[in-house]
N, C-alpha and C positions, 0 to 999 in steps of 0.2 A: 357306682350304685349308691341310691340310700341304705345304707342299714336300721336293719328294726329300733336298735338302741338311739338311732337320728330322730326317731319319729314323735312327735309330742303330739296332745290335745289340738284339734281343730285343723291338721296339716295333712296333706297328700298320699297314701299311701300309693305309690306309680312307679313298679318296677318291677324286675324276677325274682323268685321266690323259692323256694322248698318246699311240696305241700306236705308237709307232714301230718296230717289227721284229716278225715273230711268222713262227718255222719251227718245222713238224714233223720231229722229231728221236724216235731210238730209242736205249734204253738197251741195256743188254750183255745184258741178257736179252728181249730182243728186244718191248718194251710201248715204244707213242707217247709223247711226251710234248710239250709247246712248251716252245720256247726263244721269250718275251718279251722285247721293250724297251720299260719306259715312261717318259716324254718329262714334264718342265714346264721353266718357264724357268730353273730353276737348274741344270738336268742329268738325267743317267739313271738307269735302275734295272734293272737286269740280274735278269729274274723266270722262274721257270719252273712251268707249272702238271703238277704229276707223273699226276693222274685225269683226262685228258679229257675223260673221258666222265661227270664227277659232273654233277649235278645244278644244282651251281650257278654250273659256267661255259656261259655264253652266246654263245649265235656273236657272232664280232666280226672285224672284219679291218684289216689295217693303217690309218692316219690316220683311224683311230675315234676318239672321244673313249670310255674308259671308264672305270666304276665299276668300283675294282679292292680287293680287302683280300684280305692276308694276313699274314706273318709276315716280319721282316726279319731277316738273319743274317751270318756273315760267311763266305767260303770263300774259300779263294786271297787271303786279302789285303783281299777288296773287299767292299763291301755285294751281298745276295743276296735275292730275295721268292720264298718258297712260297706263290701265291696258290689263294687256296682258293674265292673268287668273284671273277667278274668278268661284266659285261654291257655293254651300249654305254649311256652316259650319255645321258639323256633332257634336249631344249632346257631351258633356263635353269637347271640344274645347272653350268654353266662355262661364264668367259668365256674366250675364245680368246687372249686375250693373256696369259696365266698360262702358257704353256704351247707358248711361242716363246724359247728362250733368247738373252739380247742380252749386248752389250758392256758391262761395266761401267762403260764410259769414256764421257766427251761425243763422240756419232757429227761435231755440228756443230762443236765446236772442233777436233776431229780432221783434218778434211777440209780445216778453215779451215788449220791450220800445215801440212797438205800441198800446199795451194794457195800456201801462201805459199814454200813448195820449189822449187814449180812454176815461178813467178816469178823465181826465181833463177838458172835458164838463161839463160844471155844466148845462144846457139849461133841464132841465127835459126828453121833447120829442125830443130832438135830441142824448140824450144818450142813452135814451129807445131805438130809431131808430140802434143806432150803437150796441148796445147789443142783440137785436134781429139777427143781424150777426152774431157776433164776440163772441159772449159767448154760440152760437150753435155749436157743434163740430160737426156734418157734415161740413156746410159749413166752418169752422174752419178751420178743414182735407184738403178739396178742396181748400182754397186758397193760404196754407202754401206751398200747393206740386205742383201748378202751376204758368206757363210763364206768361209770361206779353205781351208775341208776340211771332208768328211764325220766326220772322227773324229781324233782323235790330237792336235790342235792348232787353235785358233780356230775351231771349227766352234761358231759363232752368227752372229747378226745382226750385221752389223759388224766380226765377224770378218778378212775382207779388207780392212776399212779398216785397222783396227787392226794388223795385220799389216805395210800394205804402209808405214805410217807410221813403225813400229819400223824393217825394214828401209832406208827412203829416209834417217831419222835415220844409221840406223848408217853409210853409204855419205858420205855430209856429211862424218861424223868419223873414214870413212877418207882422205877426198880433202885434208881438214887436214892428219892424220900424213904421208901417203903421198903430196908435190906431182906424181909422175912419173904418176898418175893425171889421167884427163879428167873431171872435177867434171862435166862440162855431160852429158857421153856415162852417166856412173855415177848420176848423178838419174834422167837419163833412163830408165834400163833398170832402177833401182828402183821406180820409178813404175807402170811397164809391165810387169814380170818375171810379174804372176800374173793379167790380164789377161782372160786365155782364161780363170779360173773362173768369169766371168759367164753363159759358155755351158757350162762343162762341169758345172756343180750346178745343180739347181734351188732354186726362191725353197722358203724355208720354206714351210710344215712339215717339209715332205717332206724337204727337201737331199739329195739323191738326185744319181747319175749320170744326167745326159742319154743318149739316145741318140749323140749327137755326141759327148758326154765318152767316154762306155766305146770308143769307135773312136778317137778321135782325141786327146785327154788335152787339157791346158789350153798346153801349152807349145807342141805343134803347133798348136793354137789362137790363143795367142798370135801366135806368128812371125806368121802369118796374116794376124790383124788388124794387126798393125802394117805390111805388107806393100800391106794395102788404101787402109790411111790414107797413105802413102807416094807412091803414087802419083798421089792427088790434091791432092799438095802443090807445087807450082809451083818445079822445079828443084833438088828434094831430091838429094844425094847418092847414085850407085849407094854409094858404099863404107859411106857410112855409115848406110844403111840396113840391109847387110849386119853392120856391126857391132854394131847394137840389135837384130837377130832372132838374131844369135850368142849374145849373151848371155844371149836370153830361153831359146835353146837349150840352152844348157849352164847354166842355174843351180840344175840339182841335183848338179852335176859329175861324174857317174860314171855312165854306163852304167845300170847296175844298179838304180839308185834313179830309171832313168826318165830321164838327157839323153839326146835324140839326137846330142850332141856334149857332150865335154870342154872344158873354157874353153881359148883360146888366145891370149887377150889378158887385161891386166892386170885390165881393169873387170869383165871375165865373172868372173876370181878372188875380185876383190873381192864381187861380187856373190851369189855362192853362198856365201861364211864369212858375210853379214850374213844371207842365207835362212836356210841353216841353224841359226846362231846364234840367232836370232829363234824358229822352229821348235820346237828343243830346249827352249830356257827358257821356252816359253809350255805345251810338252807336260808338262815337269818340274812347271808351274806346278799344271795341269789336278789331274794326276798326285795332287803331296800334299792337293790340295784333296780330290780326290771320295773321296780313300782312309778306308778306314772306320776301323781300327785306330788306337789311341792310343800303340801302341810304335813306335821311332822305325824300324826296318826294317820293310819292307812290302812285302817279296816280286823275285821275278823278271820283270824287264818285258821283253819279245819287243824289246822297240821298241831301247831301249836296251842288250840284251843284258846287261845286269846285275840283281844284286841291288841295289834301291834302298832308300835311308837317308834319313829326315829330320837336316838338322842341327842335332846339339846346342847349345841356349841356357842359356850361363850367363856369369849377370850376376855 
């Protein structure tokens, strides 16, 4: 098959698909049109079919697999498809694994140097806390093979792992610079900070909000679980229990961007510069990868509030 990442300005889109999004939308002069998403493992394709009503689009509905072809282009910066047919793709036209996007990286070596993180708590009950996790293979299973988000940053398989990896790294290399830091208490609550996305996304295809997720978000989910696990730990700390669901609480630091609380202690600080940090440079990552354009600016991003630049290479 083509993948989306094949596809440049001016070239074919003609083949099966993922449909990932599809809403009825109107222009300024008031005619229907869909706004499409289609899905393989290397990414999306942001498609719109302008005739509805032609001939040779076929009913089809979300986590459909179709047969799509049309015209790829660029607007705003990004890759665009005027698809001009599509239908639902007939069994043994695709395999479903084309069409699940994963981690680049090794999921099992991954997991293995976060375990070996893990291990490095020496803190009694905060190891007990992370082993009651991480050494369950249900939940094991569930966070190996899930995103870290719907969209914006690590939204694939693995995504969460990878994530929480980058982060738990960076926390390590601040408890080196930074000795006034609790090393045992700031693994910990990297480890654990995103937790609650096992319940608030579902498993591929889909990666959707749960019902639980769109009421309750993954951070009050978190606290949560760590809250449940706590208590079946034989003599756990009230205080320090209170200080791993603080920082799970505050590690997006601000109000605004979704903590129920601001940090108030060092490791929560710590904790939110390695999210965010991790966050940014995986979306900036995304960002110049899927972008269509071959000039080094490439538009105004919401996320960022800026105009973004690729950086100039000269050797």
């Amino acid at each position: 098959m083509r993948y989306i990442s094949d596809l440049k300005d001016g070239m074919r889109m003609q083949d099966v698909y993922l449909c990932k999004q599809k809403t009825l939308a109107t222009t300024k002069n008031g005619k229907d049109y869909y706004n499409v998403v289609l899905q393989d493992r290397t990414g999306t394709m942001d498609c719109k079919i302008w005739d509805i009503n032609s001939p040779g689009i076929a009913e089809f509905e979300v986590l459909d697999y179709v047969y799509a072809a049309g015209m790829v282009s660029i607007y705003n910066g990004a890759y665009q498809c005027t698809l001009k047919q599509v239908r639902v793709a007939y069994e043994g036209e695709y395999i479903p694994a084309d069409y699940v996007p994963v981690t680049e990286k090794n999921s099992t070596l991954m997991f293995q140097e976060l375990i070996k993180l893990k291990d490095s708590v020496k803190n009694k009950h905060l190891r007990a806390l992370l082993d009651s996790f991480f050494a369950n293979e249900a939940f094991a299973k569930a966070f190996k093979g899930h995103s870290a988000a719907k969209t914006v940053h690590h939204g694939f398989v693995g995504g969460l792992l990878e994530h929480t990896l980058s982060v738990t790294k960076m926390c390590d290399y601040y408890s080196r610079c930074y000795p006034a830091l609790n090393r045992d208490l700031l693994i910990t609550v990297a480890m654990l900070h995103d937790i609650g996305k096992v319940k608030e996304l579902s498993q591929f295809p889909k990666n959707d909000y749960t019902d639980e997720g769109q009421m309750l978000g993954h951070i009050m989910m978190g606290a949560e679980m760590v809250h449940d696990h706590c208590i079946r730990i034989e003599g756990f700390p009230a205080v320090l229990e209170n200080e791993v669901k603080h920082c799970i609480l505050a590690h997006h630091g601000e109000y605004e961007f979704g903590s129920p609380k601001k940090p108030a202690i060092m490791e929560a600080v710590a904790l939110n510069m390695a999210d965010n940090t991790d966050a940014k440079m995986e979306a900036l990552t995304e960002i110049f990868k899927n972008n269509g354009t071959a000039e080094n600016w490439i538009g105004y991003n919401k996320w960022f509030e800026s105009n973004l630049r690729r950086t100039e290479i000269i050797e």
